[in-house]
C-alpha positions as CSV (number, residue, x, y, z in Angstrom):
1,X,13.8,6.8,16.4
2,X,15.3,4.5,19.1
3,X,18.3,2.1,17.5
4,X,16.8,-1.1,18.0
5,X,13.7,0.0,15.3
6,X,16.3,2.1,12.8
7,X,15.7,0.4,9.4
8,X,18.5,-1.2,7.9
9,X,20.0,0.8,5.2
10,X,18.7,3.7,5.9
11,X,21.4,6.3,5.2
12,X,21.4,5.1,1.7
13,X,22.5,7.9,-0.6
14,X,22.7,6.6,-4.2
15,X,19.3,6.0,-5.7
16,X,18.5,4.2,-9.4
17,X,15.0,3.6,-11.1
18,X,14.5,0.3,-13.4
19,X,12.7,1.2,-16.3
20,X,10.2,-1.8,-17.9
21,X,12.2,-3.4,-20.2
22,X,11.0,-2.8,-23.9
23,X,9.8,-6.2,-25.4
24,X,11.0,-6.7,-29.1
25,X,9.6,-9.8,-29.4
26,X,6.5,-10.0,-31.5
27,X,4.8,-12.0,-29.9
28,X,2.8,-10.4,-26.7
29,X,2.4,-12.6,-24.4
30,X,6.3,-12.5,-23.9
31,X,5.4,-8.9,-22.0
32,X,4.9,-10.8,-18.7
33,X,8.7,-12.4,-19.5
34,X,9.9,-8.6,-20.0
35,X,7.9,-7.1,-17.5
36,X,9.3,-10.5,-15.3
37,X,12.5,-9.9,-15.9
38,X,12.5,-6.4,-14.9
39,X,11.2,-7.1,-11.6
40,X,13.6,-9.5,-10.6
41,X,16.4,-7.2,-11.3
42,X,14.6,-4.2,-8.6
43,X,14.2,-7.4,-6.3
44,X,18.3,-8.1,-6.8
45,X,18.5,-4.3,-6.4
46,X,16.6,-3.2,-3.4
47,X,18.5,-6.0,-1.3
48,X,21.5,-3.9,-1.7
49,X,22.4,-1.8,1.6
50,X,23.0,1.5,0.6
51,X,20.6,1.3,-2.8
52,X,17.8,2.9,-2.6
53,X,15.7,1.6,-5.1
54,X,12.3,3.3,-6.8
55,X,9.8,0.4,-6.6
56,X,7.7,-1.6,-9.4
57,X,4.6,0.3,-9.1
58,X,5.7,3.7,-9.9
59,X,8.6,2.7,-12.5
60,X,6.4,0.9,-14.4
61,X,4.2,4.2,-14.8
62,X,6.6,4.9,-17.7
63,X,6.1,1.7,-19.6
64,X,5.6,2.5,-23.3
65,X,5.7,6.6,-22.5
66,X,8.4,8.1,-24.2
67,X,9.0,10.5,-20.9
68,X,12.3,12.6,-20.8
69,X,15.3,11.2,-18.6
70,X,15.5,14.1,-16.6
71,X,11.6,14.1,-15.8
72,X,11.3,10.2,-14.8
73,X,14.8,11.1,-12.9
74,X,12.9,14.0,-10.3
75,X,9.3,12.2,-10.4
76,X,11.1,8.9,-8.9
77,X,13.9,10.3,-7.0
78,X,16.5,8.8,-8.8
79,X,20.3,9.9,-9.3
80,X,20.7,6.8,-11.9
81,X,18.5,4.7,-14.5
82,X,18.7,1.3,-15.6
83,X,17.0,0.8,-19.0
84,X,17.2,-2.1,-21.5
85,X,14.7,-4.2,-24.2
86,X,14.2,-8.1,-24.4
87,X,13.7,-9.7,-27.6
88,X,13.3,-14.0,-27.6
89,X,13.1,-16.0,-30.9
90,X,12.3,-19.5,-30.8
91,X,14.8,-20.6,-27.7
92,X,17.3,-17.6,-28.5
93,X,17.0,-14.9,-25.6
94,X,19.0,-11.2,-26.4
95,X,19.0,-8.7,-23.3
96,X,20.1,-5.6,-24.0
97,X,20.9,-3.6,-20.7
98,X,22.1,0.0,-20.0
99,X,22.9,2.6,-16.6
100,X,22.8,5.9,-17.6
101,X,22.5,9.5,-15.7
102,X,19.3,11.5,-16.1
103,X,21.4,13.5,-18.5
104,X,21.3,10.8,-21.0
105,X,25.4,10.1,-20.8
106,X,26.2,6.2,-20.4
107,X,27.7,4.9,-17.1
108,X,27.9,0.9,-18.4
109,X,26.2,-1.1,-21.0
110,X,25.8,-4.7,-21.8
111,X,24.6,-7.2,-24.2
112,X,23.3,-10.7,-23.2
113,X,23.1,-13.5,-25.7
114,X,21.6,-17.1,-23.9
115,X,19.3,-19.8,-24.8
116,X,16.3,-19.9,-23.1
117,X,16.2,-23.2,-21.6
118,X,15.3,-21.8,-18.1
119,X,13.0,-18.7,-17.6
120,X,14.1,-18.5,-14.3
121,X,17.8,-19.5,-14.3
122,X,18.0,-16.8,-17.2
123,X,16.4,-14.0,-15.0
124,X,18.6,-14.6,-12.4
125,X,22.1,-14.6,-14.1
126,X,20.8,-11.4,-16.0
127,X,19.4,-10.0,-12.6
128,X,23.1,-11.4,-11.0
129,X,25.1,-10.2,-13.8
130,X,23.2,-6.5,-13.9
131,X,23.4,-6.1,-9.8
132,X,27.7,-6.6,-10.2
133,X,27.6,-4.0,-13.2
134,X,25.6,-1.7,-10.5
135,X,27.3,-2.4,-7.5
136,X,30.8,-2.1,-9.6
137,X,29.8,1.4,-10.8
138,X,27.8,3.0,-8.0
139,X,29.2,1.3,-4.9
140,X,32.7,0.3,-5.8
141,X,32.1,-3.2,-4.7
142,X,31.5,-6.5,-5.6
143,X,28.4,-8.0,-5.3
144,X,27.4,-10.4,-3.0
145,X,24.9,-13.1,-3.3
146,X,21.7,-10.9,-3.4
147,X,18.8,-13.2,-5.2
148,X,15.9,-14.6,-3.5
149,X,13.8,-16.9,-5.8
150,X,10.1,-17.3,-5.1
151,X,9.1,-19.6,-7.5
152,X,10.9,-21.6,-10.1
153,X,7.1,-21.9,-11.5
154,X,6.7,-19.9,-14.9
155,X,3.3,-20.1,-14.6
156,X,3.1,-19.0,-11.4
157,X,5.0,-16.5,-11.6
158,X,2.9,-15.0,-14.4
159,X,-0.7,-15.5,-12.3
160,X,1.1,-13.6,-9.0
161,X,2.0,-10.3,-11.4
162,X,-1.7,-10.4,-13.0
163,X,-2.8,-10.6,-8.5
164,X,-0.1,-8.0,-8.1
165,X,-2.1,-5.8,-10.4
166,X,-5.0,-5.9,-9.2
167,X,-4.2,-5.6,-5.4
168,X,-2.6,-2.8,-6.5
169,X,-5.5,-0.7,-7.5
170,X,-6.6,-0.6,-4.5
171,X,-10.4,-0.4,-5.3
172,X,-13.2,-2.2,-5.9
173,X,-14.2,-5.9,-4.3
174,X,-14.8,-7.1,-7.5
175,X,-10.6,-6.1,-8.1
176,X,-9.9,-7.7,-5.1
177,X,-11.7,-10.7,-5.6
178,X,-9.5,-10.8,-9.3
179,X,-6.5,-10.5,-6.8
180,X,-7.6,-13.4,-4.9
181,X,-8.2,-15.7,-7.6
182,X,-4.9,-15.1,-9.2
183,X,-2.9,-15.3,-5.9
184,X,-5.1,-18.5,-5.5
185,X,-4.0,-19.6,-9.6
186,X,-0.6,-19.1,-8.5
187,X,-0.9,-21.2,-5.3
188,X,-2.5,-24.2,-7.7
189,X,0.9,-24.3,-9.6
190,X,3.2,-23.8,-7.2
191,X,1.8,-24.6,-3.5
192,X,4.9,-23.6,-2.1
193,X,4.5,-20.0,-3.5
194,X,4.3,-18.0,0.1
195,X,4.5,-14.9,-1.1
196,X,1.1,-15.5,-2.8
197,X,-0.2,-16.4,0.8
198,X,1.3,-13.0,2.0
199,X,-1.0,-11.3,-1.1
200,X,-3.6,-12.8,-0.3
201,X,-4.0,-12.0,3.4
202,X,-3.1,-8.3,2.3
203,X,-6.4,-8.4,0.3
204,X,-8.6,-10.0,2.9
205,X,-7.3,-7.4,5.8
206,X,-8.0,-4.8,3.0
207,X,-11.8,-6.1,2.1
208,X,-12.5,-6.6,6.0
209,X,-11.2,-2.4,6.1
210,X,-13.3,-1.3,4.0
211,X,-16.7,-2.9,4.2
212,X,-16.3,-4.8,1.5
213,X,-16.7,-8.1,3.3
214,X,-17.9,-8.7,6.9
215,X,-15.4,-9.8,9.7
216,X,-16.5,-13.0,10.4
217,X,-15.7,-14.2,6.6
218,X,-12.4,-12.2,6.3
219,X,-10.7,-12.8,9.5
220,X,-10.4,-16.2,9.5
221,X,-9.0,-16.2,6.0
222,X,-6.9,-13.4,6.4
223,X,-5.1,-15.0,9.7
224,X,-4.8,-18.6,7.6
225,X,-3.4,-16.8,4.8
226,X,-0.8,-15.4,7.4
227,X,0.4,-18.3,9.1
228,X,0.2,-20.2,5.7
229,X,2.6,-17.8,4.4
230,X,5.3,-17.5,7.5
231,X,4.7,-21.4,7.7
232,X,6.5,-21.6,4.4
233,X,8.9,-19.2,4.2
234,X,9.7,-17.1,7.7
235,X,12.4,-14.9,5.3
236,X,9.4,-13.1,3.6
237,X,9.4,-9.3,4.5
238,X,6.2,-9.4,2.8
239,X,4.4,-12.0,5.5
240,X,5.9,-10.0,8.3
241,X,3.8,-7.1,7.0
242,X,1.1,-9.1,6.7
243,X,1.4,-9.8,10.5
244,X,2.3,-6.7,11.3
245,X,-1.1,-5.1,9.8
246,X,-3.4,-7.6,11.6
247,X,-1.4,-7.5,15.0
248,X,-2.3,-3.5,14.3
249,X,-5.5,-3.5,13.1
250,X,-7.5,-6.4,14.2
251,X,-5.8,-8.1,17.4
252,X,-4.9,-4.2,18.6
253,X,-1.0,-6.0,19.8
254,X,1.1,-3.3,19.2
255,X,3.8,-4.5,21.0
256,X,3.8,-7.5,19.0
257,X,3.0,-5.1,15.7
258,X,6.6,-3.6,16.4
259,X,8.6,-6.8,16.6
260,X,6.5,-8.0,13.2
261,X,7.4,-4.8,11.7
262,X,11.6,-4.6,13.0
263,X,11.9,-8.1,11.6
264,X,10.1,-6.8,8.4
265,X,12.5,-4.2,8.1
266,X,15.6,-6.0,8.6
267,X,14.4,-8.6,5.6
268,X,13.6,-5.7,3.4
269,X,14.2,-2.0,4.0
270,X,13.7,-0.8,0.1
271,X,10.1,-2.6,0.3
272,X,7.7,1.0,-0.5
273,X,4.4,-1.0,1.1
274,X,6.5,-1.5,4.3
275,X,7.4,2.0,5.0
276,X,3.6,3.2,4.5
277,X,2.2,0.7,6.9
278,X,5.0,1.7,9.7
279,X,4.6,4.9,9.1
280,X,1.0,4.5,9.9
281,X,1.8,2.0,13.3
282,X,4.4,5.1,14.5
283,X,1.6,7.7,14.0
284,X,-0.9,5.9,16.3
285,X,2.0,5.2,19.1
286,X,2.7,8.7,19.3
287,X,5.5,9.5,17.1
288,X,4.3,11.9,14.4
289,X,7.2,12.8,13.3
290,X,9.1,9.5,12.6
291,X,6.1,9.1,11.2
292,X,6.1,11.4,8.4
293,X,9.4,10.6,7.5
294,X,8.5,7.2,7.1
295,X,5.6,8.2,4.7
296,X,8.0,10.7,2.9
297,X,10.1,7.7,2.5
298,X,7.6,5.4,1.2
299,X,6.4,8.3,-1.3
300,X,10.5,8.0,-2.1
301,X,10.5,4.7,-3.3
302,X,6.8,4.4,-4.9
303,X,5.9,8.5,-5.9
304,X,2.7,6.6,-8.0
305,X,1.4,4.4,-5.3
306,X,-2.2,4.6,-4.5
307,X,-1.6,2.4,-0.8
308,X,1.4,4.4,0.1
309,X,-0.3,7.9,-0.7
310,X,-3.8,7.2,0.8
311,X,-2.1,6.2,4.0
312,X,0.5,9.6,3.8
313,X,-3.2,11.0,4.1
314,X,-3.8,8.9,7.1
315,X,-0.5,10.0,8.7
316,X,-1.1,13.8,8.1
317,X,-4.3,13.6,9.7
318,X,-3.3,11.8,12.7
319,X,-0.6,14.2,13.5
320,X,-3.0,17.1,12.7
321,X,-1.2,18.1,9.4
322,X,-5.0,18.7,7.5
323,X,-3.5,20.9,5.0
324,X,-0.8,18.0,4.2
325,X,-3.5,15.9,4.3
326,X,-5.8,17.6,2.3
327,X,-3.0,18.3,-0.5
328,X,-2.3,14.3,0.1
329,X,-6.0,13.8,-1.2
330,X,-5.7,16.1,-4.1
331,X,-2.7,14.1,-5.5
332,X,-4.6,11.0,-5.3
333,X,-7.3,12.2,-7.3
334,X,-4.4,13.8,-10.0
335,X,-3.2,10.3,-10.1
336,X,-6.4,8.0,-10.3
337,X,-9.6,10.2,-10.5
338,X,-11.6,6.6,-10.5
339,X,-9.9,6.1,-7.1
340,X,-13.4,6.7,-4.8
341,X,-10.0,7.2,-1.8
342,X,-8.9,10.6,-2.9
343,X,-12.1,12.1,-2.6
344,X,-12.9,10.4,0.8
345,X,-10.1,11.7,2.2
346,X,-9.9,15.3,1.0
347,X,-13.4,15.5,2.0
348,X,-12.4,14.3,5.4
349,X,-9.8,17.0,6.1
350,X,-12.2,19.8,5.0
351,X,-14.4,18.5,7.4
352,X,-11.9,19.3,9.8
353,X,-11.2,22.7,8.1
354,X,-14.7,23.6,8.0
355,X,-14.5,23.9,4.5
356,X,-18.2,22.5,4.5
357,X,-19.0,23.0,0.7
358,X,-15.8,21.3,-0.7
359,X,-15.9,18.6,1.4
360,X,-19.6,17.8,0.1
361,X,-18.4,18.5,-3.6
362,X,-15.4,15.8,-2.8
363,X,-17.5,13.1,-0.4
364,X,-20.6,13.2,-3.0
365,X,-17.8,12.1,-5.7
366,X,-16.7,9.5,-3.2
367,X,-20.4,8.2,-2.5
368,X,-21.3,8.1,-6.0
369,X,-18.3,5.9,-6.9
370,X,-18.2,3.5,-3.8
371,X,-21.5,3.7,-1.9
372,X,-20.3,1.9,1.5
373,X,-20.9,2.5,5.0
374,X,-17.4,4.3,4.5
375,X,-18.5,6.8,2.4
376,X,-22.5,7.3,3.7
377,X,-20.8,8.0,7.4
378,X,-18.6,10.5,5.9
379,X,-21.6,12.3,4.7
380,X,-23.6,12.1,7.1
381,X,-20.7,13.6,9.5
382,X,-20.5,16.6,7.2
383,X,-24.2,17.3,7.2
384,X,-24.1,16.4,11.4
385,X,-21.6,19.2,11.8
386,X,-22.8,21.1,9.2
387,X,-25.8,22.0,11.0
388,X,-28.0,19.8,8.3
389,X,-29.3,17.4,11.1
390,X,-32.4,15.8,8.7
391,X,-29.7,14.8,6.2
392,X,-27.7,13.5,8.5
393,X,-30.6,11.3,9.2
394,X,-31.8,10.3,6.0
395,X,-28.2,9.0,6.0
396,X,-28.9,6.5,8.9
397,X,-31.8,5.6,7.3
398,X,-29.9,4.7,3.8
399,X,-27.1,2.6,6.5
400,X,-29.9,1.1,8.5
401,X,-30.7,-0.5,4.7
402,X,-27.9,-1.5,3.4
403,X,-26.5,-2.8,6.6
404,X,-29.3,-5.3,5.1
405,X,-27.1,-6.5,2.5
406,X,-24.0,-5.3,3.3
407,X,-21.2,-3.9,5.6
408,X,-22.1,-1.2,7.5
409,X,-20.0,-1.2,10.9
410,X,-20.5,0.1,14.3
411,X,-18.3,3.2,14.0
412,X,-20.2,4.2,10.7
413,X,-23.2,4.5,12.8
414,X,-22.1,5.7,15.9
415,X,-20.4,8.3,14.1
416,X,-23.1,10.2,12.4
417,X,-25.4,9.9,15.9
418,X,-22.4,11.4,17.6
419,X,-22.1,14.6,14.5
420,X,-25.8,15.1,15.5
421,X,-25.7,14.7,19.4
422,X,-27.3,11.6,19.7
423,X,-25.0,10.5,22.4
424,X,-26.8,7.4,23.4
425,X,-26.9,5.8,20.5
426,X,-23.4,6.7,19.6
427,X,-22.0,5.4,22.8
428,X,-23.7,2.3,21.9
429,X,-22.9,1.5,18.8
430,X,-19.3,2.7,20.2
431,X,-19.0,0.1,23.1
432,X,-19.9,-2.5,20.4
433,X,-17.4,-1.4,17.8
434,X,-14.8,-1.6,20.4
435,X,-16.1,-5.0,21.6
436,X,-15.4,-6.1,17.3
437,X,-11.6,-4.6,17.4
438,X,-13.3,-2.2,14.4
439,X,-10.3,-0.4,12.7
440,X,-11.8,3.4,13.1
441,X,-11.6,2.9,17.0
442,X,-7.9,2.6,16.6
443,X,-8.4,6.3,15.4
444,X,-11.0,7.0,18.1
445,X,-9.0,9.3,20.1
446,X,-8.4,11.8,16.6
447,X,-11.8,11.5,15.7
448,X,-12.9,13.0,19.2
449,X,-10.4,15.5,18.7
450,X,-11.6,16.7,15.4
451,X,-15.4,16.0,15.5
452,X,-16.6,15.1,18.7
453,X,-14.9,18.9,20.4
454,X,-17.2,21.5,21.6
455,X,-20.7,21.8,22.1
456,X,-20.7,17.7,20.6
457,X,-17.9,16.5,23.6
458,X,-19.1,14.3,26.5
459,X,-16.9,12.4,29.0
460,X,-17.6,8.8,27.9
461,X,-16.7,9.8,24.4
462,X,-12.9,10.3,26.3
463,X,-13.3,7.2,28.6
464,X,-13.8,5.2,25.2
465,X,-11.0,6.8,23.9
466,X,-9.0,5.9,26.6
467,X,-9.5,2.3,26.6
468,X,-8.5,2.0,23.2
469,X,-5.0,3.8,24.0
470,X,-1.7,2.3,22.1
């Protein structure tokens, strides 16, 4: 990796985990103010240079599981643990916080007493107070001035956790659109909230991705969303990756992707979703191995994350890894077998592999649980290459209908009329994919490689290629 896109921090070398702190309250809806407080201190944490810090999606796996030290320890790569409980009665806050090795044996601990007049100001002089303990013990410092508040909105605050969640499944439209309307609750209470832009335009490039909504109503949203968000606040690493991903996938500017993702980097080098996206931008410029380590890096800081595994996939198979990526696809399922993702993409790689009847076992799993133009061109590729030519074409028929209702792109039907030899029509609806900055055409050249070899391979499908090169 060349100096100027080196990651800041990257040499780090001592690694903690933040458990969810335990509310003691008994009320439940102070769970958000727990589970609040908690992420502020990895926020405090992961701005650290030389921390590396296991992110909020996989830490809060353990929430309410009574999981051996040593096990959460190896599962999120971390050398220390931060754990503590919250209780609040009436305006009386008590935070209870503890570092400790994964053999059990106490490095500090420490008892806060306040009133809760301030949600916020509280969070942040437990966060503050917790980051010198850390930086004291681990790094032999003192801290520095580490804390970047969002929102001073309570409210807020809570609806962007609730979008958090959602976008973090990773799954349906329908959990999208509840990731939307949160980002969108959070925006009504705080309009200054730009992270919540940045969310929001993460979901809209991620709808327009996969066919859940058609370009010309996500686009235009995703790119206001954008600016909205670096209009705001330009010290977001968040909105940087926003830009990043639609200089990538839609506007095909990968020069200006790299400066997006460099200044991303410099904001926030601990940030999990960051790594997985770059990783993916290095694998289709040509550098498969920086590439890898990026995704093993991302796997680092967020073992549990759906995004950042699915795209580890997407990495592997770019840099012709299918095995990786194949075993990439069996972890996804291990971790959500709901997730329509892990199928798709094991199925994918046995494509590849040849392995014909697994990869119908695992892209009939995929179909049955998200029936897209995604997953109906998968199948109809394995049955294409599989020699089953009038399946293939009953699956045209079943995109040529739902492209009636919904997304069906260009690639998804080019791609089965090229598994088939129909090499007409797929240089058509080719041409036109490319003419639409499609998202599979940034992949074109791979998919020629894998699929489109052999008795299937024809000149133009390498001219296309060509014009689509990074």
């Amino acid at each position: 990796m060349s100096e100027e896109n080196q990651p800041h921090g990257r040499a780090a070398q001592i690694s903690i985990a933040v458990l969810p702190f335990t509310n003691l309250s008994n009320d439940p809806e102070e769970e958000y103010f727990s589970d609040g407080v908690t992420e502020e201190i990895i926020n405090v944490l992961s701005r650290v240079p030389g921390l590396q810090v296991a992110g909020r999606t996989s830490s809060f796996v353990f929430k309410n599981q009574n999981t051996d030290l040593q096990a959460i320890s190896t599962q999120l790569h971390a050398d220390h643990i931060l754990e503590g409980s919250l209780a609040t009665s009436g305006e009386q806050l008590v935070i209870t916080a503890r570092l400790v090795r994964p053999d059990g044996s106490e490095i500090w601990s420490e008892r806060y007493d306040r009133d809760l007049e301030d949600i916020f100001d509280v969070q942040e002089e437990i966060a503050q107070a917790i980051l010198g303990a850390v930086k004291i013990e681990l790094l032999g410092e003192e801290p520095a001035a580490a804390f970047k508040r969002y929102t001073s909105n309570k409210e807020a605050y809570q609806h962007y956790l609730r979008a958090r969640f959602y976008h973090n499944k990773f799954g349906s439209s329908e959990e999208y659109h509840k990731a939307i309307g949160y980002f969108q609750a959070a925006l009504a209470s705080d309009p200054s909230y730009a992270i919540a832009y940045s969310g929001i335009a993460s979901c809209y490039l991620n709808m327009w991705f996969y066919r859940h909504i058609p370009a010309a109503k996500a686009l235009p949203l995703m790119e206001a969303a954008t600016r909205q968000a670096l209009a705001l606040d330009a010290s977001i690493a968040e909105s940087y990756l926003a830009l990043a991903r639609m200089q990538m996938l839609y506007e095909w500017d990968f020069k200006s992707a790299a400066a997006s993702f460099r200044t991303a980097l410099e904001l926030n080098w601990n940030t999990a979703d960051l790594h997985g996206q770059y990783a993916l931008f290095l694998a289709l410029t040509d550098r498969p191995g920086e590439a890898q380590q990026e995704a093993a890096l991302s796997l680092t800081l967020e073992p549990f994350s759906l995004i950042n595994n699915f795209y580890a996939a997407y990495v592997y198979w770019v840099s012709a890894r299918f095995d990786l990526a194949v075993a990439q696809g069996r972890k996804l399922v291990s971790l959500d077998p709901a997730f329509w993702g892990g199928y798709l993409i094991t199925g994918l790689n046995l494509i590849t592999l040849k392995d014909y009847p697994a990869a119908q076992e695992a892209l009939e799993t995929a179909l049955e649980m998200n029936y897209n133009g995604i997953t109906l061109s998968a199948c109809g590729v394995l049955f294409g290459l599989s020699g089953e030519t009038e399946s293939a074409r009953d699956i045209l028929t079943q995109m040529d209908s739902l492209a009636r209702t919904s997304v069906v792109s260009n690639y998804d039907m080019g791609i089965v009329n090229g598994s088939i030899g129909e090499t007409e029509a797929a240089v058509a609806y080719f041409e036109s994919a490319i003419a639409n900055h499609e998202p599979p055409m940034l992949f074109f050249r791979y998919i020629v490689r894998d699929w489109l070899s052999g008795a299937l391979n024809d000149e133009r499908y390498q001219a296309l290629a060509g014009r689509i090169a990074q």
